[in-house]
C-alpha positions as CSV (number, residue, x, y, z in Angstrom):
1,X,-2.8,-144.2,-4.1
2,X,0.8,-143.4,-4.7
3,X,3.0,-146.3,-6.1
4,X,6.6,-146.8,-5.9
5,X,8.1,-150.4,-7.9
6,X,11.7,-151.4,-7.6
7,X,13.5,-153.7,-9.8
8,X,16.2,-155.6,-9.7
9,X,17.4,-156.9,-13.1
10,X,20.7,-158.6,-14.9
11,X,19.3,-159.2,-18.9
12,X,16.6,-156.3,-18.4
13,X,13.8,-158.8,-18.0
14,X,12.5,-157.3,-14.7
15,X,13.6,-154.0,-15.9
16,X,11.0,-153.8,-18.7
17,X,8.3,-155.3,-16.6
18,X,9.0,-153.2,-13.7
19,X,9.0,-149.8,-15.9
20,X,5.2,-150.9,-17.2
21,X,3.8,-151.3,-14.3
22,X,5.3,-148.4,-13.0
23,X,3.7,-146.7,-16.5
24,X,0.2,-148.5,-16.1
25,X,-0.3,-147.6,-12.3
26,X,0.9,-143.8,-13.3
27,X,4.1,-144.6,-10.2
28,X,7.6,-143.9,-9.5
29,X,10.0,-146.4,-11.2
30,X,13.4,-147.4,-8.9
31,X,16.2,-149.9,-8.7
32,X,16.9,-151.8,-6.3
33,X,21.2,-151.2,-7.1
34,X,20.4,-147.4,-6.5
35,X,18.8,-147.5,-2.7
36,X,20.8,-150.8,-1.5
37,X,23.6,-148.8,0.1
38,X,21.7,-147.3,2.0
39,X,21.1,-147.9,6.0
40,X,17.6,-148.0,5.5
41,X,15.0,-147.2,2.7
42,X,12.1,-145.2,3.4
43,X,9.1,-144.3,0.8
44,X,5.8,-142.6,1.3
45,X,4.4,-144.1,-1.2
46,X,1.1,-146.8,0.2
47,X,2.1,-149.3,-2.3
48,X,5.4,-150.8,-3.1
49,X,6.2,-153.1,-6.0
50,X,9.3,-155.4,-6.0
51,X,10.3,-157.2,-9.4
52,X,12.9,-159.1,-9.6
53,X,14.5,-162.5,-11.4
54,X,14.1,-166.0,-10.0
55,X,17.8,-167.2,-8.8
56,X,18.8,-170.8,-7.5
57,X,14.7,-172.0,-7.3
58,X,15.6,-175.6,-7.6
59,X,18.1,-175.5,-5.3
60,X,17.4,-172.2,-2.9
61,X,15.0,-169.9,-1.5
62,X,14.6,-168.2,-5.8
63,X,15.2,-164.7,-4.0
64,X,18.0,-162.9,-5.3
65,X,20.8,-162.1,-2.3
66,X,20.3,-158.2,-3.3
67,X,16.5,-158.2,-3.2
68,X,16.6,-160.3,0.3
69,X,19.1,-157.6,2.1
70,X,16.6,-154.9,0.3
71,X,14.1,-155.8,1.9
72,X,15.5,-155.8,5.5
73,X,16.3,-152.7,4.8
74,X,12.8,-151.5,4.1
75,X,11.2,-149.0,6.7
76,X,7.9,-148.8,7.9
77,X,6.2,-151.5,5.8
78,X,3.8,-152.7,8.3
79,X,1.4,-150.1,6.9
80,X,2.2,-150.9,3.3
81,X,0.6,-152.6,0.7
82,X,3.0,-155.0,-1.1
83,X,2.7,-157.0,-4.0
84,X,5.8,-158.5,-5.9
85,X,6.8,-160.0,-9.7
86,X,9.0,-162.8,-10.4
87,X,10.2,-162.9,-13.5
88,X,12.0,-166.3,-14.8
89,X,12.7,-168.7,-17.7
90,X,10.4,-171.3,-16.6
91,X,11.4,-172.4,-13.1
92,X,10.3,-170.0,-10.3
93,X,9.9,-172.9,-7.6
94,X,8.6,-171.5,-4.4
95,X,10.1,-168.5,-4.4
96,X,7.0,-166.1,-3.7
97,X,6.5,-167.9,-0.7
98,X,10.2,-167.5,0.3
99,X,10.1,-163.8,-0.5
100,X,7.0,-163.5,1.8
101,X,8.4,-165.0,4.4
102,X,11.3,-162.5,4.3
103,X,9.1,-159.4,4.3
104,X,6.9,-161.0,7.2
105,X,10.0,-161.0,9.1
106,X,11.0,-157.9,8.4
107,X,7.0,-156.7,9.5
108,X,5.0,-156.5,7.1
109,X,2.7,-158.8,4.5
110,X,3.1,-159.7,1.1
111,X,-0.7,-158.9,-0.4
112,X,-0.1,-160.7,-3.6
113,X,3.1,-162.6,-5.5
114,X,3.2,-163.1,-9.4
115,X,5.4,-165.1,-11.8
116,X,5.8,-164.5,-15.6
117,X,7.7,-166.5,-17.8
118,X,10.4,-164.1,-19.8
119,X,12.9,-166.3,-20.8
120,X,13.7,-169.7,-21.5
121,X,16.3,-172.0,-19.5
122,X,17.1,-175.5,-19.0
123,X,14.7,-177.5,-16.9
124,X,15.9,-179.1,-14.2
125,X,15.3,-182.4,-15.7
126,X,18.0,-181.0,-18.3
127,X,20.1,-179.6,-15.3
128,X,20.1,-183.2,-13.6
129,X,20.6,-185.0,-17.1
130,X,23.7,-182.9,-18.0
131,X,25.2,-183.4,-14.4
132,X,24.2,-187.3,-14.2
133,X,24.8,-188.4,-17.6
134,X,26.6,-185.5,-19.2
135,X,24.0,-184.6,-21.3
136,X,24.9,-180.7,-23.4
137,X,22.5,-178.6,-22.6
138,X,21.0,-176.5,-25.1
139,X,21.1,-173.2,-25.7
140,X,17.9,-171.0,-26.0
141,X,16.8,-167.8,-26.9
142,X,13.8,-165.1,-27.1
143,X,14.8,-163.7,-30.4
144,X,12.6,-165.8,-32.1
145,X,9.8,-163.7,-33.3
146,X,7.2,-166.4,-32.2
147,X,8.5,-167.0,-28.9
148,X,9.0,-163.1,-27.8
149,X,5.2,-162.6,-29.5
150,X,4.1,-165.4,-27.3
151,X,5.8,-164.3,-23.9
152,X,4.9,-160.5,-24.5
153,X,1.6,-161.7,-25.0
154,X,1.4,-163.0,-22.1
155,X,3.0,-160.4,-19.8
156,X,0.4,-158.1,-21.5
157,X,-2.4,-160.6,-19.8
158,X,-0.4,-160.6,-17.2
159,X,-0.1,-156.9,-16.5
160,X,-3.3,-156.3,-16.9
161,X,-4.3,-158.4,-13.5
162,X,-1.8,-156.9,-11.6
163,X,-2.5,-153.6,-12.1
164,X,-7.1,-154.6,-11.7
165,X,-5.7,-156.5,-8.3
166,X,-3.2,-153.9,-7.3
167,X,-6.1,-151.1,-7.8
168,X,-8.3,-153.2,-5.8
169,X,-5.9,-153.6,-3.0
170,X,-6.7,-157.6,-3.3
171,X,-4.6,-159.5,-1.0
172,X,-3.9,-163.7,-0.8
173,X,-3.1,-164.3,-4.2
174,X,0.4,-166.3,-4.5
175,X,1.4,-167.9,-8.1
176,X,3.1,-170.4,-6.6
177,X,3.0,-174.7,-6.9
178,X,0.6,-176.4,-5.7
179,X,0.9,-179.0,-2.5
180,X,0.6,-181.8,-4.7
181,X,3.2,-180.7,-7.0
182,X,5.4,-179.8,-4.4
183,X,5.2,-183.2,-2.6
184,X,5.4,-185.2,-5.9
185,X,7.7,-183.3,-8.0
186,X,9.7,-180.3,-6.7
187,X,11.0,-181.6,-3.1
188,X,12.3,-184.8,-4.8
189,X,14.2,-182.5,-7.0
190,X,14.8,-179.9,-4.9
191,X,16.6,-183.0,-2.3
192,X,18.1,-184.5,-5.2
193,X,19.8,-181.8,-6.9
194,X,20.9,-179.3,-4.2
195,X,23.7,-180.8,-3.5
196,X,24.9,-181.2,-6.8
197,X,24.5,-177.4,-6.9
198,X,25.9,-177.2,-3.9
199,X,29.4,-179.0,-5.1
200,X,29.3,-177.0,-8.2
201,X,29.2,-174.1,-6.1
202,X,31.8,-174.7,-4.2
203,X,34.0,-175.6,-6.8
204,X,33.2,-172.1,-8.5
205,X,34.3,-170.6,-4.9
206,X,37.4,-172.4,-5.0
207,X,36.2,-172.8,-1.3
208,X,37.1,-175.7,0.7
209,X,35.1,-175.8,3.4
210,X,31.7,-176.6,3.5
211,X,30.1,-173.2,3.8
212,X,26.4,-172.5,3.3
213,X,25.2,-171.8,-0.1
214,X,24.0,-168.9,0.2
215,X,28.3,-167.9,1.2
216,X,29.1,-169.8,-1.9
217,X,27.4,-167.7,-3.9
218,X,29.5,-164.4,-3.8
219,X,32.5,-166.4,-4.2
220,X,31.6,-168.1,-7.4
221,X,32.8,-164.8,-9.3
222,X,36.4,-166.5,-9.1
223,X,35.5,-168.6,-12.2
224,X,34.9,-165.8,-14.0
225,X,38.1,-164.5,-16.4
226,X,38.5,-162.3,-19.4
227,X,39.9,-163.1,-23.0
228,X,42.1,-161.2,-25.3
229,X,38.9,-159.7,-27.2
230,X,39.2,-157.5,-23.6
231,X,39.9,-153.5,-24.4
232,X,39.4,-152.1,-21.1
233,X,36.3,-150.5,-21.8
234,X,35.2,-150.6,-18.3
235,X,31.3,-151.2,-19.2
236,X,31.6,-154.8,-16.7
237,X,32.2,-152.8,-14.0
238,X,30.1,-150.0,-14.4
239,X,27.2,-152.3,-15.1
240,X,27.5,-154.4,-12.1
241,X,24.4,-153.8,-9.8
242,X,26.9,-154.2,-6.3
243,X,30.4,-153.2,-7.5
244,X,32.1,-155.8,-7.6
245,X,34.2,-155.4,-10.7
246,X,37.3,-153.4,-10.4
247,X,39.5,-152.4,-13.2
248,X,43.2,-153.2,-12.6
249,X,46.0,-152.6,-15.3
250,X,42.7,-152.2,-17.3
251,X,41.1,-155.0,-17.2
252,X,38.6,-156.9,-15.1
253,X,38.9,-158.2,-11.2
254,X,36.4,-159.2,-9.5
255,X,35.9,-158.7,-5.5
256,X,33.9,-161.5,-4.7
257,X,30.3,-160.0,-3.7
258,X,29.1,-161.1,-6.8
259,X,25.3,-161.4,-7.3
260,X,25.6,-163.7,-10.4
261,X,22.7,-161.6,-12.4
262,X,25.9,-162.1,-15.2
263,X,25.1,-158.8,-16.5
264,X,29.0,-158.6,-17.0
265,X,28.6,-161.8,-19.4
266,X,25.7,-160.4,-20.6
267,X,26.5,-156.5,-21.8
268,X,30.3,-156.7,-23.1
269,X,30.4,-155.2,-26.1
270,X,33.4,-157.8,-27.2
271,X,32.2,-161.1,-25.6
272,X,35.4,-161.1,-23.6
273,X,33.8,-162.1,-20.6
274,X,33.9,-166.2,-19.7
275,X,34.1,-168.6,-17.4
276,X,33.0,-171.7,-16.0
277,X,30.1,-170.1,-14.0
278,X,28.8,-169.0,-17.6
279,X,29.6,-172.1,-19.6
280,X,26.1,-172.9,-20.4
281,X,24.9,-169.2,-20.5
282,X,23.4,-167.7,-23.4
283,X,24.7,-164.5,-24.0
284,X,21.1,-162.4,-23.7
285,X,19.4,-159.1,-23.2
286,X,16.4,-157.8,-24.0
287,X,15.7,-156.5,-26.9
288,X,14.2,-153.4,-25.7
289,X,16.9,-152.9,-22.9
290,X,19.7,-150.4,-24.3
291,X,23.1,-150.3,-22.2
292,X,22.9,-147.0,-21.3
293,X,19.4,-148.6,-19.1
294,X,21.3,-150.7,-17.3
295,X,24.8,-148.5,-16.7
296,X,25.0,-148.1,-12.6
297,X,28.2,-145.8,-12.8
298,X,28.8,-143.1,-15.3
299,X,31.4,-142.7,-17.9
């Protein structure tokens, strides 16, 4: 059985957990930055990991824009065996049933869909207190010893399923809510605030028309901006995962294909990077994760 897992990854979350299960099942490791140019994407491999980090879940479909075109791009996957890991910081929504029903369109199955917690973010009782009441959000962290014991504890567990079901070529299991939660909980959330999101998004786009979200999304990049820590040291732009960071005069411009993974925010080496799309981001990478993993362009 020969096993290929790409990644998609902003902090290096989904980067470490897609390198050990690439280590435990003894396969090929590959991001997702490094194939999507490509017309189409073709493996031999039989099985074919995807691990990437939950985006927009209270508000969207949780799939990453990258990871959705990725997998239309995919060849020959009616024959594969596909199983996929969500990384996220504690809201993952339905977003392993979204992701399935992108690869079932595209003609294959998803045999199996995981979550694990890596980090921790604002919940989005927090999200709808701060934009209802203007309530500050806090800001957390992994760098606690206890908490990154308790998570890498758990992705241990984790990891050891995946790799007993993987091996077993198990099918049907989806970490996903249940109905009941879903009825009670997360679509009252989900219709409450998505349009919030929605208006925040749009005024991150600067856009003035009422475009879908998932349009909005590139866009919001025009909120990002630079500060005078800034040296021109060109490490925004070669660790964005799409290229869309230019440097002009020597310093940062964004093209407006953004993914918002921040990894711009997230890897200057000055904190220069800012912005209102950021303005409750902490600055985070994992500590395992050096730059030179991440670096899509060379020197």
């Amino acid at each position: 059985m020969s096993t290929v897992t790409y990644y998609f990854s902003g902090t290096g979350n989904s980067l470490v957990v897609a390198k050990n299960i690439a280590e435990k099942m003894g396969g090929t490791l590959m991001s997702i930055p490094s194939v999507i140019d490509k017309e189409r994407v073709d493996t031999l491999a039989d099985v074919i990991g995807i691990v990437f980090p939950v985006y927009y879940a209270t508000n969207d479909s949780g799939v990453p824009l990258i990871v959705g075109r990725f997998v239309m791009k995919l060849e020959n996957i009616g024959s594969k065996y596909i199983f996929a890991v969500c990384t996220h910081g504690g809201t993952p929504g339905t977003t392993v049933e979204n992701l399935a029903k992108i690869i079932k369109a595209c003609g294959g199955e998803l045999a199996m869909g995981f979550t694990i917690r890596m980090s921790i973010s604002d919940s989005p009782v927090e999200k709808l207190n701060h934009a209802l009441f203007h309530r500050k959000l806090e800001m957390k962290t992994l760098t606690n010893g206890n908490k990154r014991k308790k998570v890498l504890d758990n992705w241990n567990e984790k990891l050891e399923t995946i790799q007993e079901y993987v091996r077993a070529r198990r099918t049907g299991k989806f970490e996903t809510r249940g109905t009941l939660r879903k009825l009670v909980v997360f679509v009252p959330l989900h219709l409450l605030i998505r349009p919030m999101f929605s208006r925040r998004y749009r005024r991150l786009s600067k856009s003035s028309t009422h475009l879908p979200f998932s349009e909005l999304i590139p866009l919001a990049d025009r909120s990002f901006k630079y500060n005078d820590k800034c040296d021109g040291c060109k490490i925004c732009s070669r660790v964005c995962p799409v290229n869309n960071i230019k440097m002009i005069d020597k310093r940062p411009a964004w093209q407006h294909h953004c993914e918002n993974c921040y990894a711009c925010f997230q890897w200057c080496p000055k904190e220069a990077i800012q912005g209102t799309i950021v303005e409750y981001e902490k600055r985070y990478h994992h500590p395992d994760v050096k730059l030179s993993d991440m670096l899509k362009k060379p020197a």
